[in-house]
PQR file of N, CA, C, O and H, with PARSE charges and radii, in Angstrom:
ATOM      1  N   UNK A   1      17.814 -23.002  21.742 -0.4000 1.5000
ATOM      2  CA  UNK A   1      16.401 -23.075  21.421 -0.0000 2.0000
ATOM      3  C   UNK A   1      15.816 -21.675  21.233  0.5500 1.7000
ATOM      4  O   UNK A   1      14.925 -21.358  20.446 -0.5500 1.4000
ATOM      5  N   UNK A   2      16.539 -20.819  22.180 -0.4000 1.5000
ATOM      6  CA  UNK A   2      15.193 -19.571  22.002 -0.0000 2.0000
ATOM      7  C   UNK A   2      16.064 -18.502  21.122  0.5500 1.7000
ATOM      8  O   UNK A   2      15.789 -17.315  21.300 -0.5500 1.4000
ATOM      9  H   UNK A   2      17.263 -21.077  22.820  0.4000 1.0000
ATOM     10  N   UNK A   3      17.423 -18.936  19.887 -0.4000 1.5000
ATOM     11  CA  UNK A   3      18.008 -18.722  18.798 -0.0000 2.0000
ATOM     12  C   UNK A   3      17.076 -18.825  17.586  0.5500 1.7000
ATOM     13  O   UNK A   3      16.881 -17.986  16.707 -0.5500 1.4000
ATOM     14  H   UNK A   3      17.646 -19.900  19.743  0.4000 1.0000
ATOM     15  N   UNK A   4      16.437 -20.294  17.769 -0.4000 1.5000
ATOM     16  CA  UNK A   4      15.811 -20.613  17.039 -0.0000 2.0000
ATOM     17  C   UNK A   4      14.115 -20.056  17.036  0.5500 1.7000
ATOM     18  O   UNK A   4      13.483 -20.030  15.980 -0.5500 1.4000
ATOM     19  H   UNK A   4      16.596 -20.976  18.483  0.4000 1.0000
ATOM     20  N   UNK A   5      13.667 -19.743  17.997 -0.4000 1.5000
ATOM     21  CA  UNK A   5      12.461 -19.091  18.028 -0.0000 2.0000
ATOM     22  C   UNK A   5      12.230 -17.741  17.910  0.5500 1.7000
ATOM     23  O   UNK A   5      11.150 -17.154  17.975 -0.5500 1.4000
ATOM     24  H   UNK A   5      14.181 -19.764  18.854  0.4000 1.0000
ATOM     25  N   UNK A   6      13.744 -17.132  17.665 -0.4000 1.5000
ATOM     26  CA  UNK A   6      13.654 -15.804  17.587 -0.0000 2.0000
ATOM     27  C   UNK A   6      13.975 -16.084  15.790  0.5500 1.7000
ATOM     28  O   UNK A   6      13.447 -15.248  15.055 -0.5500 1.4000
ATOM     29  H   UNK A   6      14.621 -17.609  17.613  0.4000 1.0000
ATOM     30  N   UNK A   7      14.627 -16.969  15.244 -0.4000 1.5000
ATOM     31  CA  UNK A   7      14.580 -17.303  13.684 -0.0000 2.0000
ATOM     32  C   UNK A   7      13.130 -17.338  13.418  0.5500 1.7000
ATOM     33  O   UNK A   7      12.580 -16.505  12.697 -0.5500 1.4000
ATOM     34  H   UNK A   7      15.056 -17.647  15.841  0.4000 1.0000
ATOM     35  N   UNK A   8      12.405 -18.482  14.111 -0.4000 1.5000
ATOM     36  CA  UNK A   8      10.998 -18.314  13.653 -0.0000 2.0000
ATOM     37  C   UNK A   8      10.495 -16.797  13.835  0.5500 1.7000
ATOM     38  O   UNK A   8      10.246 -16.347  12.717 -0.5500 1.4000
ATOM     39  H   UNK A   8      12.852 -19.158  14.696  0.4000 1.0000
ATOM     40  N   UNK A   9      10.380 -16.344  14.318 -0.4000 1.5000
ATOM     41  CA  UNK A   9       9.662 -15.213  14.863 -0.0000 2.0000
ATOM     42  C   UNK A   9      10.261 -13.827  13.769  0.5500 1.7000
ATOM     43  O   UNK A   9       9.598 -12.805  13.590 -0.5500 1.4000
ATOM     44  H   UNK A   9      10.583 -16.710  15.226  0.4000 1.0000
ATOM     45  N   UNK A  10      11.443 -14.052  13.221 -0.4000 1.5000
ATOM     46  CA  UNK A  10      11.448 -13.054  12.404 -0.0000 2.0000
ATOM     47  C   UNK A  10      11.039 -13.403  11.063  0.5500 1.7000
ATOM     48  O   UNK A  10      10.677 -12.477  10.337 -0.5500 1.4000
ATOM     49  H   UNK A  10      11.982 -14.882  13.367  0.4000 1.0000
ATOM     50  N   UNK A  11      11.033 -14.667  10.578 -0.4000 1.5000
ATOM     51  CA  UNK A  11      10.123 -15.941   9.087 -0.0000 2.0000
ATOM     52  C   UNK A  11       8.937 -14.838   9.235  0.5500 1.7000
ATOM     53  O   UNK A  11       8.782 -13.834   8.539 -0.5500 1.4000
ATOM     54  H   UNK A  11      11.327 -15.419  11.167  0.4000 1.0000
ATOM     55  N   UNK A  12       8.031 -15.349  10.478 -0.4000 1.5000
ATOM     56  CA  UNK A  12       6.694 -15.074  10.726 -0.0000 2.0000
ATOM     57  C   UNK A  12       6.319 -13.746  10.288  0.5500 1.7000
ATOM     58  O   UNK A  12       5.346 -13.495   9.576 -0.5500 1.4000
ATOM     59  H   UNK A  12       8.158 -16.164  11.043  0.4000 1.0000
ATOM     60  N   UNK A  13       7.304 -12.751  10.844 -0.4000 1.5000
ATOM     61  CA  UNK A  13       6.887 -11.438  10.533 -0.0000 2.0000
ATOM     62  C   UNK A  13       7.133 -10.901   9.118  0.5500 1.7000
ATOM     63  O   UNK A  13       6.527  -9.876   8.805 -0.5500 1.4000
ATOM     64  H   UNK A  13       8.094 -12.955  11.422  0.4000 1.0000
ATOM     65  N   UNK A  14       7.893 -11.435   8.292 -0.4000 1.5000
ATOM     66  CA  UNK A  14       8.472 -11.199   6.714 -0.0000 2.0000
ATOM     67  C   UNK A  14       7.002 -11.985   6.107  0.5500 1.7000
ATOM     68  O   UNK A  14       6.261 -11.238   5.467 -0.5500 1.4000
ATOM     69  H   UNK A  14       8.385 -12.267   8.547  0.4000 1.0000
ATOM     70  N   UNK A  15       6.533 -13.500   6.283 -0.4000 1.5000
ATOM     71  CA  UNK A  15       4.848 -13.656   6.177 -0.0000 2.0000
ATOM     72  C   UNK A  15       4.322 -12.667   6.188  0.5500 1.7000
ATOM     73  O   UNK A  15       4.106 -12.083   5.126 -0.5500 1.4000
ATOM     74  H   UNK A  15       7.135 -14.106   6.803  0.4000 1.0000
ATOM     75  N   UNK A  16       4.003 -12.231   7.192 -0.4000 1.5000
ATOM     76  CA  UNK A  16       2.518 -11.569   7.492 -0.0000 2.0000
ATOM     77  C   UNK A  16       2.547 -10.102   6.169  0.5500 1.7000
ATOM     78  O   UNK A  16       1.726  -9.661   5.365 -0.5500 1.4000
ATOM     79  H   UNK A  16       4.178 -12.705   8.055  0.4000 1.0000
ATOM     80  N   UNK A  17       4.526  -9.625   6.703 -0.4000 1.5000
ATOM     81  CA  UNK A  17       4.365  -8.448   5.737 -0.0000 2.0000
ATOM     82  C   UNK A  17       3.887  -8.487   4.175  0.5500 1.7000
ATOM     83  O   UNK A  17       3.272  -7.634   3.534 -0.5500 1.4000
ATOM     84  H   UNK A  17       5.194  -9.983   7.356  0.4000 1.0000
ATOM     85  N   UNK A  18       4.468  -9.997   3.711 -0.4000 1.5000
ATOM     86  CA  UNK A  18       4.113 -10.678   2.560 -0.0000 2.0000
ATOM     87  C   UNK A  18       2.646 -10.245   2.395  0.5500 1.7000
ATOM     88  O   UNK A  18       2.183  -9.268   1.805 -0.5500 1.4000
ATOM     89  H   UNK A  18       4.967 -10.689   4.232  0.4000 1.0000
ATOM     90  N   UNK A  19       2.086 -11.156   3.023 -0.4000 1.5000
ATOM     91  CA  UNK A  19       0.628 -11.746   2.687 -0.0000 2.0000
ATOM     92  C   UNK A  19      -0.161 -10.216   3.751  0.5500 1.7000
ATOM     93  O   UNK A  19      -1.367  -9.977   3.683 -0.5500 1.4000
ATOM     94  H   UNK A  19       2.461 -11.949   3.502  0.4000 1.0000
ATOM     95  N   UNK A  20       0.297  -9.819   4.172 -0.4000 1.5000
ATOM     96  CA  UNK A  20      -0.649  -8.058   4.085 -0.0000 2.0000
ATOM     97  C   UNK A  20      -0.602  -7.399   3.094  0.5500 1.7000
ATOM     98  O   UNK A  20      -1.554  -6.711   2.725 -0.5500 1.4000
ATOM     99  H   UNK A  20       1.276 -10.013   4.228  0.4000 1.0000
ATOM    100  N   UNK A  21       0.798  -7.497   2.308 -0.4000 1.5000
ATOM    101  CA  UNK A  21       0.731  -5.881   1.347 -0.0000 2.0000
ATOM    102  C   UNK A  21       0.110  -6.675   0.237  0.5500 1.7000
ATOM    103  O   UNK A  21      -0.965  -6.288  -0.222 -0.5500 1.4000
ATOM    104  H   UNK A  21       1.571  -8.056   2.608  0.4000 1.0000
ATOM    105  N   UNK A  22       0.904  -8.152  -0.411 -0.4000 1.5000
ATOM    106  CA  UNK A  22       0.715  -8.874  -1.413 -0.0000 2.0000
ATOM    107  C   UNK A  22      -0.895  -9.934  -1.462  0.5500 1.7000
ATOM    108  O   UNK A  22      -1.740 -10.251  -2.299 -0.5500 1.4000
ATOM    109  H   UNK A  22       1.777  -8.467  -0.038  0.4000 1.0000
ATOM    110  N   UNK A  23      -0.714 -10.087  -0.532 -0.4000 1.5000
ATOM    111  CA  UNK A  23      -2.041 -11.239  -0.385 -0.0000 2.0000
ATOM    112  C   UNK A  23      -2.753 -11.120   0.552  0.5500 1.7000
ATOM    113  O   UNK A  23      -2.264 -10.447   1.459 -0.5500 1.4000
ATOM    114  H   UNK A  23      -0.027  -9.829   0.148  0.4000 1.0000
ATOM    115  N   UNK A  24      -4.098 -11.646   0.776 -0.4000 1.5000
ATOM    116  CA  UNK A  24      -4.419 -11.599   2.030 -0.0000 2.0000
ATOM    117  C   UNK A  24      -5.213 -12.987   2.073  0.5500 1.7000
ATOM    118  O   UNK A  24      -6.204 -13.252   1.391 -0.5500 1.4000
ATOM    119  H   UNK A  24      -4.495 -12.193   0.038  0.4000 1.0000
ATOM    120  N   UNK A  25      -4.730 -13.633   2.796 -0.4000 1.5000
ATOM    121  CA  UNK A  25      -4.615 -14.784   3.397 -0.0000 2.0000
ATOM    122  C   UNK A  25      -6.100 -15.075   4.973  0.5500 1.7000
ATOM    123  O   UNK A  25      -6.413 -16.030   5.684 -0.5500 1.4000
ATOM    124  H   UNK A  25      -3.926 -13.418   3.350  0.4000 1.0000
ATOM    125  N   UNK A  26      -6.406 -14.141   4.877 -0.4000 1.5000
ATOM    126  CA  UNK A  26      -7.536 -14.266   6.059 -0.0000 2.0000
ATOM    127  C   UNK A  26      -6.381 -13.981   7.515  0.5500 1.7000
ATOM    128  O   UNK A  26      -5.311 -13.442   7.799 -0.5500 1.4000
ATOM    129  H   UNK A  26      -6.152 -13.365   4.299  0.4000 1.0000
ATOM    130  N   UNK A  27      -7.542 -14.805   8.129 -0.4000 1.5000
ATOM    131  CA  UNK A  27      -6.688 -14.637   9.468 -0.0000 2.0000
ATOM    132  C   UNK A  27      -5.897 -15.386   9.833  0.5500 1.7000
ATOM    133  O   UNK A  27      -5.948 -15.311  11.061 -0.5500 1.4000
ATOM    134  H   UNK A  27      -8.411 -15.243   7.898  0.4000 1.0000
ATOM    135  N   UNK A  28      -4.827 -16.417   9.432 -0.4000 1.5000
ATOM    136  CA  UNK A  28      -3.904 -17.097   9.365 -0.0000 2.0000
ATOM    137  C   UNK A  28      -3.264 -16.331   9.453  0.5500 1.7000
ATOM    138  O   UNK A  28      -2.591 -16.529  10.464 -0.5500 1.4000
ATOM    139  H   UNK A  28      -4.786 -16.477   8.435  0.4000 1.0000
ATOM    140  N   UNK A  29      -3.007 -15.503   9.011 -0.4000 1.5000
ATOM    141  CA  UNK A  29      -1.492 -14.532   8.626 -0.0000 2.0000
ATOM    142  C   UNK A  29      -1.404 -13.769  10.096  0.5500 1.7000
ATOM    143  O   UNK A  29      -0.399 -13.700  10.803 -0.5500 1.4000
ATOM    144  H   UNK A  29      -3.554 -15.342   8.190  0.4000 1.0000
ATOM    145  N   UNK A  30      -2.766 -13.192  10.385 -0.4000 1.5000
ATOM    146  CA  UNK A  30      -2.497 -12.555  11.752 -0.0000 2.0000
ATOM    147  C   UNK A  30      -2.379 -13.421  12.999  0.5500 1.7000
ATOM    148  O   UNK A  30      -2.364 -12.910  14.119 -0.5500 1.4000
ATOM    149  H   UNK A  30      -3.582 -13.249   9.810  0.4000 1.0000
ATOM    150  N   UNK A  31      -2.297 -14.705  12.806 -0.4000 1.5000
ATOM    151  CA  UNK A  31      -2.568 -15.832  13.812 -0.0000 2.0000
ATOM    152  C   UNK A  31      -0.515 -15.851  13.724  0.5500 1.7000
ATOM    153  O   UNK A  31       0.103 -15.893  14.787 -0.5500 1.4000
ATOM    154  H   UNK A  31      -2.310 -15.121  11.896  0.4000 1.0000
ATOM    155  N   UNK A  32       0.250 -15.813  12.376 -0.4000 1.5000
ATOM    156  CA  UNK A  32       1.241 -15.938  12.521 -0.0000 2.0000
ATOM    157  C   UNK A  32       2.178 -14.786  13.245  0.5500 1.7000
ATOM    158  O   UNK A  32       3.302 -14.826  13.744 -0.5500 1.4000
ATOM    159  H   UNK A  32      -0.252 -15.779  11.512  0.4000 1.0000
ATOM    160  N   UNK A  33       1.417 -13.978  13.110 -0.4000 1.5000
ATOM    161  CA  UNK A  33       1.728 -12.673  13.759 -0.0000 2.0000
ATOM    162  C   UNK A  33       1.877 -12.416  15.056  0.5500 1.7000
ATOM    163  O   UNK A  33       2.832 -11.889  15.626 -0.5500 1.4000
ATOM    164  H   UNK A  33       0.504 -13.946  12.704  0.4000 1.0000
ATOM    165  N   UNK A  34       0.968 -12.782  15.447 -0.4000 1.5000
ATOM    166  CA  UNK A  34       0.670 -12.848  17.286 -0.0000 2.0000
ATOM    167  C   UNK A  34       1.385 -14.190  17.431  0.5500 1.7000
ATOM    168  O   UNK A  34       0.884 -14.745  18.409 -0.5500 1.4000
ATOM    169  H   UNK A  34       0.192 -13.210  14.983  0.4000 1.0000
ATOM    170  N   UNK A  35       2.194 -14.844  16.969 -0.4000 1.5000
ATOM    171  CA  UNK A  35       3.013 -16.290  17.258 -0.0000 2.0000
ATOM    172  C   UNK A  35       4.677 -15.230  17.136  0.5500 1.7000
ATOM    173  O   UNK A  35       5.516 -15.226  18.037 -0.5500 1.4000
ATOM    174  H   UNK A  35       2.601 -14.394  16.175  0.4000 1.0000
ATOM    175  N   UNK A  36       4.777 -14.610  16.120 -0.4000 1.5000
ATOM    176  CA  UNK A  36       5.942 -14.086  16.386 -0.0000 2.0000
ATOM    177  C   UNK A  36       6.131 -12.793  16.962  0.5500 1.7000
ATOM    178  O   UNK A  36       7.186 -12.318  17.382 -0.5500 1.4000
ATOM    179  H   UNK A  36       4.096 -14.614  15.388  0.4000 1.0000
ATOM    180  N   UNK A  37       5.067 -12.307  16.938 -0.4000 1.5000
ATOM    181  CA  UNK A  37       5.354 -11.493  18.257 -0.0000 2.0000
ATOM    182  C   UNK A  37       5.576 -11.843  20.015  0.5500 1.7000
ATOM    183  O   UNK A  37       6.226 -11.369  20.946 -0.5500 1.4000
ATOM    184  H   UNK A  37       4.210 -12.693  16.596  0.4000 1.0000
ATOM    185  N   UNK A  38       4.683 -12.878  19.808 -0.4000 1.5000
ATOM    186  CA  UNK A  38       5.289 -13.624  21.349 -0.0000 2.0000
ATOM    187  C   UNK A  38       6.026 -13.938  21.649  0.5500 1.7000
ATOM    188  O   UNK A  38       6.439 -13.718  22.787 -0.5500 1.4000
ATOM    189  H   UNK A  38       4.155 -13.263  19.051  0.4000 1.0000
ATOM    190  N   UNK A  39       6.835 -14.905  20.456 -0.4000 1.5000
ATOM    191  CA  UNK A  39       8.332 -14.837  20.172 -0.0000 2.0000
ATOM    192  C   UNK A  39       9.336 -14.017  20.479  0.5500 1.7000
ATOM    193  O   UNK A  39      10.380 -14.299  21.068 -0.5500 1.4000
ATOM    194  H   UNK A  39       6.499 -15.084  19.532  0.4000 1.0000
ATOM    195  N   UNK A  40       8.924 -12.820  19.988 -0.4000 1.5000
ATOM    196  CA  UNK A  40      10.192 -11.604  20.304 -0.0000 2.0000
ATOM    197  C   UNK A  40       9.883 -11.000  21.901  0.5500 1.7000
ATOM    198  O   UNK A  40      10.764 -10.485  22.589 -0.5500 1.4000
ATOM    199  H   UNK A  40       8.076 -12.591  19.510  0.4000 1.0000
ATOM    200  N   UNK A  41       8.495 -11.168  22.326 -0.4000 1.5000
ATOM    201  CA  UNK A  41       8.789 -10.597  23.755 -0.0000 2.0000
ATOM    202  C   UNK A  41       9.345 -11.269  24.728  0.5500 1.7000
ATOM    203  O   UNK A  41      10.022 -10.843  25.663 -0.5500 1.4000
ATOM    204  H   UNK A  41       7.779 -11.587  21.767  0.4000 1.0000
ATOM    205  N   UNK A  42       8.942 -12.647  24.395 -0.4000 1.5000
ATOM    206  CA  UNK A  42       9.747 -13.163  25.132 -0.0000 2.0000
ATOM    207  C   UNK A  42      11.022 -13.217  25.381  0.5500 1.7000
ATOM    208  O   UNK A  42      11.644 -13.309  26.439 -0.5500 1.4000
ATOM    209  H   UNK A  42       8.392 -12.993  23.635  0.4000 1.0000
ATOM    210  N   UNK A  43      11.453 -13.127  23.931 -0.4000 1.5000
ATOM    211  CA  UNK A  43      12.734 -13.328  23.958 -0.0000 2.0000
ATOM    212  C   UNK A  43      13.754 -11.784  24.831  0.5500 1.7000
ATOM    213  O   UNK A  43      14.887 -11.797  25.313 -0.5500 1.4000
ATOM    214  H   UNK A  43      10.947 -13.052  23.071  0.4000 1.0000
ATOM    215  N   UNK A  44      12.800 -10.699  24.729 -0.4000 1.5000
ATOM    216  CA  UNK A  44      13.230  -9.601  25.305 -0.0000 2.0000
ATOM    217  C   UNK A  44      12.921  -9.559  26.563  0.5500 1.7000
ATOM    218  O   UNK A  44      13.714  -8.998  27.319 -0.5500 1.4000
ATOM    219  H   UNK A  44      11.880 -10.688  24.337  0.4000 1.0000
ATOM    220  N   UNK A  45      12.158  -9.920  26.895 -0.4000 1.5000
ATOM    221  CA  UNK A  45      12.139 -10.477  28.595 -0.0000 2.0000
ATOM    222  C   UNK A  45      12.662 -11.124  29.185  0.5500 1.7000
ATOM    223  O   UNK A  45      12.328 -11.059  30.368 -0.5500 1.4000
ATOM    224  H   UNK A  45      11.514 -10.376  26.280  0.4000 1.0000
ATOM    225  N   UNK A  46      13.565 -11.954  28.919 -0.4000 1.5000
ATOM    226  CA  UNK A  46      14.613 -13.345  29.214 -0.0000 2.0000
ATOM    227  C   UNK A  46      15.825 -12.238  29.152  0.5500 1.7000
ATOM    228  O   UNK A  46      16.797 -12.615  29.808 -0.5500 1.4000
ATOM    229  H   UNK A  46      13.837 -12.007  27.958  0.4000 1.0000
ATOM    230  N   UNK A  47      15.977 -11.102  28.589 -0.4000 1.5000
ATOM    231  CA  UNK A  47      16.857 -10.629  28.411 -0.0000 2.0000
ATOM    232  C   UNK A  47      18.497 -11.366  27.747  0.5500 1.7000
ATOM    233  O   UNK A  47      19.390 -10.570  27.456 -0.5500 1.4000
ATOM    234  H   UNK A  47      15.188 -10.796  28.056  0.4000 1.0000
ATOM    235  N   UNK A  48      18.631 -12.227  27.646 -0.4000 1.5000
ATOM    236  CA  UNK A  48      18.930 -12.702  26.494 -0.0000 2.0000
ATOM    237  C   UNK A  48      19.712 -11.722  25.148  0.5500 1.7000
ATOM    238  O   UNK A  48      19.295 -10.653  24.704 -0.5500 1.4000
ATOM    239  H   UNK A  48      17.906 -12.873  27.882  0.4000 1.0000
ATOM    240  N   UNK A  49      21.054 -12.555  24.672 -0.4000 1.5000
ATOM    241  CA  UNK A  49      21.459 -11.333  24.141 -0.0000 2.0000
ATOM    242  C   UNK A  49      21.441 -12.380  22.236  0.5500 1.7000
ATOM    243  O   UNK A  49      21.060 -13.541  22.084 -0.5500 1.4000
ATOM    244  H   UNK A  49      21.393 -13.424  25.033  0.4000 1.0000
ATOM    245  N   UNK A  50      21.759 -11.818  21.580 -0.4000 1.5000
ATOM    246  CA  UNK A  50      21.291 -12.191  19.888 -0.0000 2.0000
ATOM    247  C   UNK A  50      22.710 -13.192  20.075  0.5500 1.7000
ATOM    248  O   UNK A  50      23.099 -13.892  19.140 -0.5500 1.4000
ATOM    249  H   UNK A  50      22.068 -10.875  21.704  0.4000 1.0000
TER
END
């Protein structure tokens, strides 16, 4: 499971880079942002290896 949330969590951040440089999407994009960033801390706090 937290394989897969670290998959989401890197989607999320290739988004945001998308829709910052290319589009801007409002605040959705930064809503996806702070979803995959939570993602990755967590996942670095679990210590947890790739």
């Amino acid at each position: 499971m937290s394989s897969l949330l670290y998959n989401i969590a890197i989607v999320l951040i290739i988004m945001w880079l998308i829709g910052y440089f290319g589009f801007h999407f409002g605040g959705l994009i930064h809503i996806l942002l702070v979803i995959a960033l939570v993602s990755v801390i967590l996942r670095l706090i679990q210590g947890r290896k790739l």
